[in-house]
C-alpha positions as CSV (number, residue, x, y, z in Angstrom):
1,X,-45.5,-130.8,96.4
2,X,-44.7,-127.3,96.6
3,X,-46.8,-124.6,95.5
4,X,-45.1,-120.9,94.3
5,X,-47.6,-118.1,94.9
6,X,-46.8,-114.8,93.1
7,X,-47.7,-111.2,94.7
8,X,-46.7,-108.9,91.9
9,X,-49.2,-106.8,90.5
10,X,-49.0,-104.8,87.3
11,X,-47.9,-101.1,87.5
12,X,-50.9,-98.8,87.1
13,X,-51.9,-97.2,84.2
14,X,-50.8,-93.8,84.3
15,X,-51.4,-90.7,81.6
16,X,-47.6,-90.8,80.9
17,X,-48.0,-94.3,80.0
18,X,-50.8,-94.3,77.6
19,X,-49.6,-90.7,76.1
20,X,-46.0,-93.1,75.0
21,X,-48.2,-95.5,73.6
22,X,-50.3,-93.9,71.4
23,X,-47.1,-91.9,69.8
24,X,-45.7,-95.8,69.9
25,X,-48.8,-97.1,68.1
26,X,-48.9,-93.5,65.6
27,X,-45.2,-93.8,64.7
28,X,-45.7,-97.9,64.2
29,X,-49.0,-97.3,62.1
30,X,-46.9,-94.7,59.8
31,X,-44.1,-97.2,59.3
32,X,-46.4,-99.5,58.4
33,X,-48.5,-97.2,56.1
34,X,-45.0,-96.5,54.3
35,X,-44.2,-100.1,53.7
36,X,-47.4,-100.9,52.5
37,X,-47.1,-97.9,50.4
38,X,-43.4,-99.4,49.1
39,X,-44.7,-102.7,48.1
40,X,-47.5,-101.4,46.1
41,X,-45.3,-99.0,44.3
42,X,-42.8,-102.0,44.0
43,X,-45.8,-104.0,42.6
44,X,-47.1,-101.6,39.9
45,X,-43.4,-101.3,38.5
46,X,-43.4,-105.0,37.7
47,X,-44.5,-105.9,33.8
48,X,-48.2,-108.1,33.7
49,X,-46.2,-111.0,32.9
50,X,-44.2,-110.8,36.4
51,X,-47.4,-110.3,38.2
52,X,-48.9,-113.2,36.0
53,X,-46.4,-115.3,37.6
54,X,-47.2,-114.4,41.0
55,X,-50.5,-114.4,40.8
56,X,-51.7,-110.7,41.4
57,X,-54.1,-109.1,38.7
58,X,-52.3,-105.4,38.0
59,X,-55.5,-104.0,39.5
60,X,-56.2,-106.3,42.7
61,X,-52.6,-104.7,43.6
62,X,-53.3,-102.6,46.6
63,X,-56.1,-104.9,47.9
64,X,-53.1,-107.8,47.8
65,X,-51.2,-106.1,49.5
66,X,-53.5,-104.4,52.2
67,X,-54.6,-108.3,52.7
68,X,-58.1,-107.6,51.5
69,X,-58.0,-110.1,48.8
70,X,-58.5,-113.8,48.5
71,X,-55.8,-114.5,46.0
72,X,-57.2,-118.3,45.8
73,X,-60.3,-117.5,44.3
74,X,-58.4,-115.4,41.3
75,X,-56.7,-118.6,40.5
């Protein structure tokens, strides 16, 4: 049986590096912020009856869509 040993180590950590990915994990926390932002907005322009349907009280909307809320137990 032959047995594959691996040498490669990962690059070090280096300021450049984690500089890049906190602007990475900034600018991804933004986009996310504005699509959470979106949906809500999306959300509150629906009538009740619409939101009826899918199960979202008009005033549980952000928490829905933040995931904070346990849409099961509104039921």
């Amino acid at each position: 049986m032959t047995t594959i040993y691996t040498t490669a180590e990962s690059a070090p950590a280096t300021a450049f590096g984690g500089f890049t990915r906190a602007i990475a994990n900034w600018a991804n926390g933004l986009a996310a912020h504005w699509v959470r932002r979106e949906a809500i907005k999306n959300l509150q322009a629906l009538d009740d009856r619409a939101l009826r349907d899918i199960g979202i009280p008009r005033s549980h909307i952000e928490a829905a869509v933040k995931g904070n809320l346990d849409l099961m137990r509104l039921s």
